[in-house]
C-alpha positions as a LaTeX table, in Angstrom:
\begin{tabular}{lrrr}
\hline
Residue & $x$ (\AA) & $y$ (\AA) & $z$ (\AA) \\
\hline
Unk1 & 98.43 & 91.35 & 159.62 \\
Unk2 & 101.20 & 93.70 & 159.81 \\
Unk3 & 101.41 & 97.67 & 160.54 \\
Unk4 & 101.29 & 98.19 & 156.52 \\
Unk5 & 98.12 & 96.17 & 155.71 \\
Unk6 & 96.67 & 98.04 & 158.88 \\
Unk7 & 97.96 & 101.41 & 157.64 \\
Unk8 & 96.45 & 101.03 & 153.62 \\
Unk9 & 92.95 & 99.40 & 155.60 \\
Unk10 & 92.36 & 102.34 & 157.38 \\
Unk11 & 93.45 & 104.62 & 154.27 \\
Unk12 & 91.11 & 103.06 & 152.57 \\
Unk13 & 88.05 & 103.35 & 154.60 \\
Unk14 & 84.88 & 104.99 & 152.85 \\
Unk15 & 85.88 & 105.67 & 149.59 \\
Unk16 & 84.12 & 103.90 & 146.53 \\
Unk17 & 84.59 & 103.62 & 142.86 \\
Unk18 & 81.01 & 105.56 & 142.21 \\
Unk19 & 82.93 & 108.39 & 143.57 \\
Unk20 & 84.72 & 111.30 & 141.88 \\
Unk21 & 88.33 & 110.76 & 141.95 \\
Unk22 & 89.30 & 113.89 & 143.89 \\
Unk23 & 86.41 & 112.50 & 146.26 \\
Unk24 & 88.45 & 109.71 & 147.08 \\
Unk25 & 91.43 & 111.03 & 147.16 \\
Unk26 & 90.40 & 113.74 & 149.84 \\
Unk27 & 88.64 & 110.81 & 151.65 \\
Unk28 & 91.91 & 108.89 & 151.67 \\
Unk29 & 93.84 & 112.06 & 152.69 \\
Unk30 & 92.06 & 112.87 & 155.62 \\
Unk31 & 91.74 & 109.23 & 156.89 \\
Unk32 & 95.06 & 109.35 & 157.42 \\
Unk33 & 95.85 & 112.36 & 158.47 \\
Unk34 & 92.84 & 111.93 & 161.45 \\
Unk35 & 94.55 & 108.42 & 162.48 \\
Unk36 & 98.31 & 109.59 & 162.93 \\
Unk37 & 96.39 & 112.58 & 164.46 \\
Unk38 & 94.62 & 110.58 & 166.41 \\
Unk39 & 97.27 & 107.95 & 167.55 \\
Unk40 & 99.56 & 110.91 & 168.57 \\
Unk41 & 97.07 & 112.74 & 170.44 \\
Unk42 & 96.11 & 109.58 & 172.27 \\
Unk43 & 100.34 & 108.64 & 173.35 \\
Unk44 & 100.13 & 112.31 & 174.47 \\
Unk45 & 97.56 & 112.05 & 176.76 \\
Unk46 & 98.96 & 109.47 & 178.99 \\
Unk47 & 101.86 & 111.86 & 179.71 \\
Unk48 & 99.39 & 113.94 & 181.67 \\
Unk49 & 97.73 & 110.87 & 183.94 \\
Unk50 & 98.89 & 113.17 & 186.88 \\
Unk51 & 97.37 & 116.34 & 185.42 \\
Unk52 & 93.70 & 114.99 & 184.94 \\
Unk53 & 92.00 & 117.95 & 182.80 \\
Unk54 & 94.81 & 117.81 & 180.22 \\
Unk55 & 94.59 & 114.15 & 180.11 \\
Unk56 & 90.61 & 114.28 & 179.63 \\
Unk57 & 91.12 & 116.83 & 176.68 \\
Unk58 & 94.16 & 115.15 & 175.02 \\
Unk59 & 91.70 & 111.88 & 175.10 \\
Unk60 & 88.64 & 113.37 & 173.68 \\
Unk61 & 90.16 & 115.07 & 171.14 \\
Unk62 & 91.89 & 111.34 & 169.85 \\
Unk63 & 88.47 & 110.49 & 170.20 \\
Unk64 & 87.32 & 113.35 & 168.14 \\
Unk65 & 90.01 & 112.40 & 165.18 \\
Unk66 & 89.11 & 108.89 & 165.19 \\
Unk67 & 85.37 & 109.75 & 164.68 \\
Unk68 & 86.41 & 110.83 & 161.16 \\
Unk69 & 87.20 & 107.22 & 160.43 \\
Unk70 & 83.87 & 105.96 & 161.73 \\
Unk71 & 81.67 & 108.41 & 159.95 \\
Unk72 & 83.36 & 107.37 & 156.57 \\
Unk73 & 82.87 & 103.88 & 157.45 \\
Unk74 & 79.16 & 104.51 & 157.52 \\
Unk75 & 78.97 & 106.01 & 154.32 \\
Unk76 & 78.78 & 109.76 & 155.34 \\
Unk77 & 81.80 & 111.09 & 153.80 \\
Unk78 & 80.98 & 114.68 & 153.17 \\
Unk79 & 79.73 & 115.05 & 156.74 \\
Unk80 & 82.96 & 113.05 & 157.85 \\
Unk81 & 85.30 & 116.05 & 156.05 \\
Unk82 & 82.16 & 118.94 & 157.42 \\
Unk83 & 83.02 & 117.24 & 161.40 \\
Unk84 & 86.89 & 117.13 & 161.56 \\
Unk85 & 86.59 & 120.72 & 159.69 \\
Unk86 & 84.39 & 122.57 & 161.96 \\
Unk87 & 85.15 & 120.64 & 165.32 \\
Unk88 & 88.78 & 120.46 & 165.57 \\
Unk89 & 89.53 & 124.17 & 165.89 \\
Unk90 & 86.85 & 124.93 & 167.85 \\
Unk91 & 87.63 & 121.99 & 170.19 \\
Unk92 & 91.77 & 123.47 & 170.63 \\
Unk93 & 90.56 & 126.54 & 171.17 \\
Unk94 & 88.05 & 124.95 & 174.31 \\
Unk95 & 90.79 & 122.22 & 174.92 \\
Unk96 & 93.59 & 124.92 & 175.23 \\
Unk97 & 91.85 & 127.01 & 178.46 \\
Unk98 & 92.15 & 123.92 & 180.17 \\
Unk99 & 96.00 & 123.76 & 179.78 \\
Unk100 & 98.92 & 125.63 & 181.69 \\
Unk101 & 99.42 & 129.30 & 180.40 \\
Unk102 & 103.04 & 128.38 & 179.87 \\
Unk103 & 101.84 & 125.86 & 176.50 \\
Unk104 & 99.14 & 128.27 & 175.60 \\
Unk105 & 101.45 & 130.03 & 173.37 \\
Unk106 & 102.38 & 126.62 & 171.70 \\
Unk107 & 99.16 & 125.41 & 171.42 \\
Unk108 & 98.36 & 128.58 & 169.24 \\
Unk109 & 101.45 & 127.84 & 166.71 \\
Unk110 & 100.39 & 124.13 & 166.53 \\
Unk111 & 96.36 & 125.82 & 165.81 \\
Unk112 & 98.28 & 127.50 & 162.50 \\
Unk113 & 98.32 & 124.19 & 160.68 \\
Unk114 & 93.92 & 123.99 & 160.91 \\
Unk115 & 94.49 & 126.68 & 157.98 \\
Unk116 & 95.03 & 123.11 & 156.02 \\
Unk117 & 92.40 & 120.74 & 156.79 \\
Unk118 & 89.70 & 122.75 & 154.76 \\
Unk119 & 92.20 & 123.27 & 151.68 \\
Unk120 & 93.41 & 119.50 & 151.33 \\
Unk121 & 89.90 & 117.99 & 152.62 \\
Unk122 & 87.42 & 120.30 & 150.13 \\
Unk123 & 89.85 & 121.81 & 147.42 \\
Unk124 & 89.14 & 123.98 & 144.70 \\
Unk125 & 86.63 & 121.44 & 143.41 \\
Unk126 & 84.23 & 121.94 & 146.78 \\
Unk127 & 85.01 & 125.39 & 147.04 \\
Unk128 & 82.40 & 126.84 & 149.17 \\
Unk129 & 83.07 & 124.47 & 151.99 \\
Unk130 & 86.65 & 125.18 & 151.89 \\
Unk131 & 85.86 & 128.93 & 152.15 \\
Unk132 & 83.48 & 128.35 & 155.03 \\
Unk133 & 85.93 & 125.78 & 156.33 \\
Unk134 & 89.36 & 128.71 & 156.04 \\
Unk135 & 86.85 & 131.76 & 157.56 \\
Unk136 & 85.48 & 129.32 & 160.25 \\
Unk137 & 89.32 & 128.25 & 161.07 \\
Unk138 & 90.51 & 131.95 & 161.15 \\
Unk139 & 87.46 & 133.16 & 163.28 \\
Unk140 & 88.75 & 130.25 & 165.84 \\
Unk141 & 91.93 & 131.03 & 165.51 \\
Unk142 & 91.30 & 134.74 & 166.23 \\
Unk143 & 89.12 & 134.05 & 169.59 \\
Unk144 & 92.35 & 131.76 & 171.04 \\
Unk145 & 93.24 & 133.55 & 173.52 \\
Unk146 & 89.63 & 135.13 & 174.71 \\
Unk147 & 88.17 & 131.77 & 175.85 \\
Unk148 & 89.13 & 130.64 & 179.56 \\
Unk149 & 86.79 & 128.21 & 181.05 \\
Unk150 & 89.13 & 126.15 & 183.97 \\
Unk151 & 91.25 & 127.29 & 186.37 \\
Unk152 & 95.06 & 128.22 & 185.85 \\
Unk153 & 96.29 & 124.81 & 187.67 \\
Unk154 & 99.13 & 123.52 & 186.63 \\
Unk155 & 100.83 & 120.09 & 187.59 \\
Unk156 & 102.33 & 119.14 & 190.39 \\
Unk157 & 105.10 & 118.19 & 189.14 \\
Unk158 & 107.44 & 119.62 & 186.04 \\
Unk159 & 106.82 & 118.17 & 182.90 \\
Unk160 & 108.95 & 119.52 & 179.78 \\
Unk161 & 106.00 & 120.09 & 177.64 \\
Unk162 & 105.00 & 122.79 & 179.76 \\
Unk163 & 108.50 & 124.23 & 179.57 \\
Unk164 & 107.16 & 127.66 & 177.48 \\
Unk165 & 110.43 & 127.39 & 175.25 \\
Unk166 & 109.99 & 123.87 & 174.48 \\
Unk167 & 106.30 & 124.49 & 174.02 \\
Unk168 & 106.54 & 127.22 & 171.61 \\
Unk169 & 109.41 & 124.84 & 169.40 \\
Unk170 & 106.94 & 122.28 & 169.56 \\
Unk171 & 104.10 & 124.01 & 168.42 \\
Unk172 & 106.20 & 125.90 & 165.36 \\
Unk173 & 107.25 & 122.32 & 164.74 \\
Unk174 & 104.38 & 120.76 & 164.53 \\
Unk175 & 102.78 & 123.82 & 162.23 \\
Unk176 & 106.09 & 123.71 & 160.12 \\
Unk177 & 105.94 & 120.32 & 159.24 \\
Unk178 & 101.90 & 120.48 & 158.40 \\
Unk179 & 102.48 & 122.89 & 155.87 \\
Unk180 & 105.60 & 121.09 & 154.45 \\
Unk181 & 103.85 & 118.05 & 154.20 \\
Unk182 & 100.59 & 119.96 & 152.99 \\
Unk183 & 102.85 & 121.92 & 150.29 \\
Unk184 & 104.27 & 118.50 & 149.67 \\
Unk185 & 100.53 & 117.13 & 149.05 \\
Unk186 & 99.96 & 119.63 & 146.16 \\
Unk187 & 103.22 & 119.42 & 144.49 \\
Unk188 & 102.13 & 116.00 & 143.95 \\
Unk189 & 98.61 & 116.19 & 142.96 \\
Unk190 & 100.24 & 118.75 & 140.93 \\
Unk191 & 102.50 & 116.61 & 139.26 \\
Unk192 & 99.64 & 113.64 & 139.34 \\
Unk193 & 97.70 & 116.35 & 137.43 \\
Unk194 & 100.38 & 117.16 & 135.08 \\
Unk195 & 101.62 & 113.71 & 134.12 \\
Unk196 & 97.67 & 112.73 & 133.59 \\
Unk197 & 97.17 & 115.67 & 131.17 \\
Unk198 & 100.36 & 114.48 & 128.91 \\
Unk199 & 99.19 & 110.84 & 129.39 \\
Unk200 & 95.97 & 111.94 & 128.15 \\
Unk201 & 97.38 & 113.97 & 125.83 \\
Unk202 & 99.60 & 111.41 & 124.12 \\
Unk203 & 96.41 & 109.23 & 124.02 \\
Unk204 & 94.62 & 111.77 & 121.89 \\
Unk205 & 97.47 & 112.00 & 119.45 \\
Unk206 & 97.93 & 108.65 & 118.93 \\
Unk207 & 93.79 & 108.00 & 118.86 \\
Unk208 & 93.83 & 110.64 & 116.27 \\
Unk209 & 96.69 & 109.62 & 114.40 \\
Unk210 & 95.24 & 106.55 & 114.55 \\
Unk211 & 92.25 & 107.60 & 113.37 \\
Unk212 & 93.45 & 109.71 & 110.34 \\
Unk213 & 95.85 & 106.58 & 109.19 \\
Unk214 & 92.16 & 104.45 & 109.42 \\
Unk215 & 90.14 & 107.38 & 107.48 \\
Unk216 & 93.54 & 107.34 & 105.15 \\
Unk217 & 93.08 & 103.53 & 104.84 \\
Unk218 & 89.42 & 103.67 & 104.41 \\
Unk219 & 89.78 & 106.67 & 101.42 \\
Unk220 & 92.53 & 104.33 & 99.97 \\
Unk221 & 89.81 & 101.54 & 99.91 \\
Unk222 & 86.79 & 103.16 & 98.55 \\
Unk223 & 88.83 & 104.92 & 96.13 \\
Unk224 & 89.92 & 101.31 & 94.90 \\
Unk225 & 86.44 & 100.51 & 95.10 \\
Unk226 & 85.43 & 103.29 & 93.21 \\
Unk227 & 88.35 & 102.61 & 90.42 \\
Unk228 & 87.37 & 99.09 & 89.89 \\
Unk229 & 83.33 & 100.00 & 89.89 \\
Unk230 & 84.41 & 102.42 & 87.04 \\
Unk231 & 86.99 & 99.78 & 85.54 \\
Unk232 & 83.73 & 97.18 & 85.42 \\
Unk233 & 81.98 & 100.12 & 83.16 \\
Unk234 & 84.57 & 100.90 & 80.74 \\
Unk235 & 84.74 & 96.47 & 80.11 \\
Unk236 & 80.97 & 95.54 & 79.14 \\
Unk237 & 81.29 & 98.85 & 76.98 \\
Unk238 & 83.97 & 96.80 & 75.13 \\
Unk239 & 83.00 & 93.88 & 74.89 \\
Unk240 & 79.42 & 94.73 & 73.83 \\
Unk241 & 81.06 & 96.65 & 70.84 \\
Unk242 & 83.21 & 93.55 & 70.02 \\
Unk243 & 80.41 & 91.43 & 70.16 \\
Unk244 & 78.36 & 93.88 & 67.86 \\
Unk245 & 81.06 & 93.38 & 65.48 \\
Unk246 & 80.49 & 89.59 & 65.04 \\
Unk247 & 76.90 & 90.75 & 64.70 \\
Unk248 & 77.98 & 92.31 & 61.77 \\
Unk249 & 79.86 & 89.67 & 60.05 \\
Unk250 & 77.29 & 86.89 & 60.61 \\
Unk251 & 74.33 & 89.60 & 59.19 \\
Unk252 & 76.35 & 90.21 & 55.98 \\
Unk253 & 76.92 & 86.30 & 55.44 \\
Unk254 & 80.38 & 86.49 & 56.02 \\
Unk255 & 81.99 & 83.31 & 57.18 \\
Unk256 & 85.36 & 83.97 & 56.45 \\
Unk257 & 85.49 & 87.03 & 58.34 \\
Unk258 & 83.35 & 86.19 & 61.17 \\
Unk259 & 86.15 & 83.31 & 61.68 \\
Unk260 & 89.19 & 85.21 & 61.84 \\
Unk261 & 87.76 & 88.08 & 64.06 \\
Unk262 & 85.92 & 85.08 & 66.47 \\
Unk263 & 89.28 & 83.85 & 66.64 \\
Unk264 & 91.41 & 87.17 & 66.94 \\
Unk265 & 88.37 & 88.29 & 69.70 \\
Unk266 & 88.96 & 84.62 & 71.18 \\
Unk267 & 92.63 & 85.82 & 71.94 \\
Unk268 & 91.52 & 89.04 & 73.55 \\
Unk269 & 89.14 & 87.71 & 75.59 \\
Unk270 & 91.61 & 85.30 & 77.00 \\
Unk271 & 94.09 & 88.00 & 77.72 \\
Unk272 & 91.19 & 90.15 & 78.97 \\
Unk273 & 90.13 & 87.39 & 81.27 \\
Unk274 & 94.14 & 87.51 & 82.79 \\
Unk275 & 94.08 & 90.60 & 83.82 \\
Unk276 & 90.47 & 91.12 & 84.50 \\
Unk277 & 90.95 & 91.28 & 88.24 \\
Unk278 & 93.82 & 93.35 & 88.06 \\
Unk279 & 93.49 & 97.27 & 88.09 \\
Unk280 & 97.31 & 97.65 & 86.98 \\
Unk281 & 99.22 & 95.95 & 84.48 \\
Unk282 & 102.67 & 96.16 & 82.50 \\
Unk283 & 102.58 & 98.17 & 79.51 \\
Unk284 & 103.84 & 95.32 & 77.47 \\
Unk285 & 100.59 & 93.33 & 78.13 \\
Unk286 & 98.90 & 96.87 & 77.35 \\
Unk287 & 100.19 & 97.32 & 74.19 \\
Unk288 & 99.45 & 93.71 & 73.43 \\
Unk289 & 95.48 & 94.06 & 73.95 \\
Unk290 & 95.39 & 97.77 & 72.21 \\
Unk291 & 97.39 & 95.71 & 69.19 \\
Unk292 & 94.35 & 93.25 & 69.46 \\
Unk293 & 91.64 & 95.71 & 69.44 \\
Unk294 & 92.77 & 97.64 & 66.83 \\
Unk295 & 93.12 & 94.63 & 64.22 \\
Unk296 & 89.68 & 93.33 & 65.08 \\
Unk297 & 88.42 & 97.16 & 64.52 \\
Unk298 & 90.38 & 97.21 & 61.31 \\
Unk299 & 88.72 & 93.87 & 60.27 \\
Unk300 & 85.36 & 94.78 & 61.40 \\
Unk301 & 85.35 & 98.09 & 59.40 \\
Unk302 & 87.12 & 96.11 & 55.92 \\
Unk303 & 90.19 & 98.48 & 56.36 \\
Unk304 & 88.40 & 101.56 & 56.00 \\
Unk305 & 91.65 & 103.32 & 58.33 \\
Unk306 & 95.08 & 102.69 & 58.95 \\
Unk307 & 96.37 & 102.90 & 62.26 \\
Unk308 & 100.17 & 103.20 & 63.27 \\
Unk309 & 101.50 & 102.55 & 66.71 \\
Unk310 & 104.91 & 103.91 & 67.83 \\
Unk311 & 106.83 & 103.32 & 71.39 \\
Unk312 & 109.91 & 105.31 & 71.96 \\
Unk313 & 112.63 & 102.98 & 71.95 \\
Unk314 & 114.21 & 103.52 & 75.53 \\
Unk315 & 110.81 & 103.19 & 77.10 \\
Unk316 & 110.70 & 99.98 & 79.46 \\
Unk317 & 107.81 & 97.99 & 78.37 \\
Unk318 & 107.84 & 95.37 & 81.30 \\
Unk319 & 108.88 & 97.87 & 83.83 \\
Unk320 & 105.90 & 100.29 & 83.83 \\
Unk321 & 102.22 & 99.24 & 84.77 \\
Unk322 & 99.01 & 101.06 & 83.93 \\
Unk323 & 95.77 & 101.06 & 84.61 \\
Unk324 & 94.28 & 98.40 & 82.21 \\
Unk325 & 91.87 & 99.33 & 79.36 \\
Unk326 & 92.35 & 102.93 & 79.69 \\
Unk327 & 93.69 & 103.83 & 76.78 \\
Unk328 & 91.86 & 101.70 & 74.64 \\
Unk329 & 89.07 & 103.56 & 75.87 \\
Unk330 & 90.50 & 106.81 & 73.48 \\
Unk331 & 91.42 & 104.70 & 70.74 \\
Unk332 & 87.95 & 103.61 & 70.25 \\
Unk333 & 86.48 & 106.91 & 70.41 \\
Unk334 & 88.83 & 108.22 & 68.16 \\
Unk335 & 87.21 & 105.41 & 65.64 \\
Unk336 & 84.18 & 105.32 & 66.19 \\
Unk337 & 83.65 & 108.99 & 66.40 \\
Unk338 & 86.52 & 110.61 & 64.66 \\
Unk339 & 87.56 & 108.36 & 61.74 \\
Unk340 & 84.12 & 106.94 & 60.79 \\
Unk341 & 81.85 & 109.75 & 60.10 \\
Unk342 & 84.81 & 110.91 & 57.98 \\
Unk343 & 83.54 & 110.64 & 54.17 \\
Unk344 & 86.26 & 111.15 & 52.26 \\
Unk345 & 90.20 & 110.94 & 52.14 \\
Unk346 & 92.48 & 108.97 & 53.82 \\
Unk347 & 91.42 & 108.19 & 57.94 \\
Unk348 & 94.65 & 107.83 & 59.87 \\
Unk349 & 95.02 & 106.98 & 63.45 \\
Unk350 & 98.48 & 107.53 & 65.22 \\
Unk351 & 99.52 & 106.33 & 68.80 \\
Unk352 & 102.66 & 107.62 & 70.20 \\
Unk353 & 104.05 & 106.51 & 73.65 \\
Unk354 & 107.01 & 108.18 & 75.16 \\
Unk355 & 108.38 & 108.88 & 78.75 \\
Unk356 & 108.76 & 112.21 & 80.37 \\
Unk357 & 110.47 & 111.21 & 83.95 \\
Unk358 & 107.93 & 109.89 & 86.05 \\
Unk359 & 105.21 & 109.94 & 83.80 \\
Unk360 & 104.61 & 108.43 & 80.62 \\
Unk361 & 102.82 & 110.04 & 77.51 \\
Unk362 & 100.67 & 108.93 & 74.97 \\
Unk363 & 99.36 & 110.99 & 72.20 \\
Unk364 & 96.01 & 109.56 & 70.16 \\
Unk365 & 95.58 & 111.52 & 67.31 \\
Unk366 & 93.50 & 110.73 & 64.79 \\
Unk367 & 92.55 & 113.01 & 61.25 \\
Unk368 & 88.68 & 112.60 & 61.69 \\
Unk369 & 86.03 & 115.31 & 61.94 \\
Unk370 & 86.61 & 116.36 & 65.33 \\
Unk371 & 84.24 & 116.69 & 68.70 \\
Unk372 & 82.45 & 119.48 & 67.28 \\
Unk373 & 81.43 & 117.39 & 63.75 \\
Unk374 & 80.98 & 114.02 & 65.97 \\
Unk375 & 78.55 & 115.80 & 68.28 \\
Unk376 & 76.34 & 117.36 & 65.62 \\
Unk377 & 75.65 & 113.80 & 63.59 \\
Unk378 & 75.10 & 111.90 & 67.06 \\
Unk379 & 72.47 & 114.69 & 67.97 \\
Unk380 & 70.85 & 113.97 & 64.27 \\
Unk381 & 70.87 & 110.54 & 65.38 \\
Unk382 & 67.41 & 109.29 & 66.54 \\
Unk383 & 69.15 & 106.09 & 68.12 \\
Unk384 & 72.39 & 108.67 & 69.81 \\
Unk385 & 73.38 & 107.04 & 73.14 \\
Unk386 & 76.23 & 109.33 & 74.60 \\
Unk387 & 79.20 & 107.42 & 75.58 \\
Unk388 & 80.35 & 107.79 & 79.00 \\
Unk389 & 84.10 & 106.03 & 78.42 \\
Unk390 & 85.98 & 109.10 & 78.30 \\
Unk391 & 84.27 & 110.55 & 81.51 \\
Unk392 & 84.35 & 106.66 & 83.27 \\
Unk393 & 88.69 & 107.47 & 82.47 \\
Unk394 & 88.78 & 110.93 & 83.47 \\
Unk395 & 87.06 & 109.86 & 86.69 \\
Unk396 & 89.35 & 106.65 & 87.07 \\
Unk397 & 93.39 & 109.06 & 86.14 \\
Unk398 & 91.53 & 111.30 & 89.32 \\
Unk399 & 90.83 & 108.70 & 91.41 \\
Unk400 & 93.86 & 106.71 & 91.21 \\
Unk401 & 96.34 & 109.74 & 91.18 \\
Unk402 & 94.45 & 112.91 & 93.34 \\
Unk403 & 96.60 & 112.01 & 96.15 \\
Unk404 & 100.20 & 112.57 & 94.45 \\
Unk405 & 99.47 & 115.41 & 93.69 \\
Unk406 & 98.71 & 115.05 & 90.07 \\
Unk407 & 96.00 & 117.23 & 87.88 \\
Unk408 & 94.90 & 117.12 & 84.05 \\
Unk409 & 96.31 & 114.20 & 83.18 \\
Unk410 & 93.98 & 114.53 & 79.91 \\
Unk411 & 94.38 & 116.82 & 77.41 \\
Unk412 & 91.98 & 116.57 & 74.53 \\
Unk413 & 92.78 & 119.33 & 71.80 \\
Unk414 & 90.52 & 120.31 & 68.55 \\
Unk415 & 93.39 & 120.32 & 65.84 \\
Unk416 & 92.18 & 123.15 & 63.05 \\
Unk417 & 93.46 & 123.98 & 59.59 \\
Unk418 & 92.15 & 127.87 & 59.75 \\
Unk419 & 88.59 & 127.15 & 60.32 \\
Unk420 & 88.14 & 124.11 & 59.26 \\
Unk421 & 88.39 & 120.90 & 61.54 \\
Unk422 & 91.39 & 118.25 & 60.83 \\
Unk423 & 91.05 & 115.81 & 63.66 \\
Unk424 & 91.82 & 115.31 & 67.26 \\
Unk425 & 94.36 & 114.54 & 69.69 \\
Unk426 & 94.24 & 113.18 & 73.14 \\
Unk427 & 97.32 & 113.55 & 75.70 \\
Unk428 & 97.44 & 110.74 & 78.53 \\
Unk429 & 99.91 & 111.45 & 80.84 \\
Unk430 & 100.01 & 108.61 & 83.37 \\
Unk431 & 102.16 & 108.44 & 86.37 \\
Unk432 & 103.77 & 104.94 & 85.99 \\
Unk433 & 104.47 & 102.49 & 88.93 \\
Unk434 & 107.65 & 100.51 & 88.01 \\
Unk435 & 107.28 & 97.18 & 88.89 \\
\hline
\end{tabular}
């Protein structure tokens, strides 16, 4: 075992991990300090084998340091730091009117550096006892040089530690270098202190960055959740209108027609079925199930509107995606609401997409009765369901654009002629992802 093992063995002596940190540190701290104490105290003492009382009092008080070690061994760790605090200074002062008047002087110097054991073995954290611990040292301190006990006797022969010059060096050199080394101490629990608060505070930014790039994660999630709950609405509303269309056909006996639209809602569903997992798609394949709806709408209702369907020439069909269905949703309502209850003149329906930057536009507008007309023959209606489409694709634009900063991407406008009521449009403007 060599003088290092030995050395972090005896540092280590008492302290346990149910402790407080700054518990264990102190414990540490003083084991060491009452072991070189100690060891030097003892070497010292055989210097004075010819000068018996100093050699008794340099012995007990190694004995006295070492007792700090022994009490921490058994567990008592706060009356360990309480001993060495209380009995040291009080033991000099006793210890010193045994010694030659010519190291007194020293003796008092080397005293100065007690002023530390309460501060680095109690701390701000146990401050009364390093109050008690500072008065008690100072009151010690203050009665050096009233206590006298043995006789002024000094050696029979020289020695240079009782040389009053190097006994007063001695002593300011031992006091010196205990606050140095105490100064020292703090810088570094200072700097311990310091380094721990960045550490932790470098842990708490990156746990909360962290945690807002999880909660950012998590809102991306539920809002794609939420988009393709809504997306699952808007498609049985679809289909079940399809499917009341073939309804239709078979009711009135008609073969012919119930063929072609089975076969043109055949090639819907397929395409429908494609993308059905998909919350984006190109505008190509857009434009390609709105053509399909609105023949089988056209076929369903024997022509009773025309429809025209316009794409600006420079926009890029396979380049843009869009959220699937959504404008469909407006087309039909613009049919079924607008065009139909319409009982005489022409019913027209016009679709217009174009691109304004980042965003592309489409314009339904249809020459119906308007929202107001709609509204009053639904309420009439002893069978009126409202339809939630447009709200399901006002709450889906929100969803999938609220966080780029986008707002009222749907304009629907009452188009008037005076007082009268000529139809509606709807404005989509949807911020397009280019693929």
């Amino acid at each position: 075992m060599n003088l290092l093992t030995i050395w972090d063995s005896v540092s280590l002596v008492g302290i346990h991990y149910d402790l407080p940190e700054h518990v264990n540190r102190k414990i540490i701290l003083g084991n060491r300090i009452s072991a070189l104490a100690g060891l030097l105290v003892f070497i010292l003492s055989f210097l004075y084998l010819d000068f018996v009382p100093q050699f008794l009092t340099n012995l007990l008080g190694s004995i006295l340091c070492f007792l700090f070690i022994l009490f921490n061994y058994l567990g008592k760790v706060k009356f360990s730091r309480i001993f060495f605090t209380l009995s040291v200074p009080i033991f000099l002062v006793i210890g010193s009117s045994f010694a030659p008047e010519s190291v007194k002087p020293g003796l008092k110097l080397a005293m100065l550096s007690e002023i530390t054991v309460p501060l680095v073995l109690f701390g701000i954290t146990e401050k009364k006892w390093m109050i008690i611990g500072i008065i008690y040292t100072v009151a010690c301190f203050g009665i050096f040089d009233f206590v006298h006990f043995g006789a002024d006797v000094s050696p029979d022969r020289d020695y240079p530690m009782h040389d009053p010059l190097v006994a007063q060096y001695l002593g300011g050199l031992i006091s010196f270098s205990v606050f140095i080394a105490t100064y020292i101490y703090f810088q570094k629990l200072n700097l311990e202190a310091e380094n721990k608060l960045k550490e932790l505070l470098h842990c708490s930014n990156r746990q909360r960055d962290e945690i807002a790039k999880q909660k950012k994660q998590l809102e991306i999630h539920n809002r794609e959740l939420n988009i393709r709950a809504l997306s699952a609405q808007m498609n049985p509303h679809f289909l079940y209108n399809s499917l009341n269309s073939i309804q239709h056909f078979l009711t009135v006996n008609d073969k012919t027609s119930s063929l072609i639209y089975l076969s043109k809602f055949g090639k819907l569903i397929r395409q429908f079925i494609d993308y059905s997992d998909k919350g984006m798609i190109p505008l190509a394949d857009e434009l390609k199930l709105l053509n399909y709806y609105l023949e089988l709408e056209s076929l369903r209702f024997a022509s009773m509107f025309r429809y025209k369907l316009e794409v600006e020439n420079d926009l890029l069909l396979y380049n843009i995606n869009v959220p699937l269905l959504l404008i469909q949703t407006h087309v039909e309502n613009a049919i079924l609401h607008g065009l139909l209850h319409k009982e005489e003149g022409d019913r027209q329906l016009n679709i217009f997409f174009s691109q304004e930057g980042e965003v592309m536009r489409c314009v339904i507008e249809d020459n119906g009765i308007g929202r107001k007309g709609s509204q009053r023959i639904n309420r009439n209606k002893s069978t009126y369901h409202h339809s939630r489409g447009i709200d399901l694709s006002s709450q889906r634009l929100t969803l999938m654009y609220e966080d780029k900063g986008y707002e009222n991407l749907i304009d629907i406008i009452d188009l008037y002629n005076g007082n009268h009521s000529i139809g509606t449009r709807v404005e989509l403007r949807i911020p397009f992802e280019s693929i």
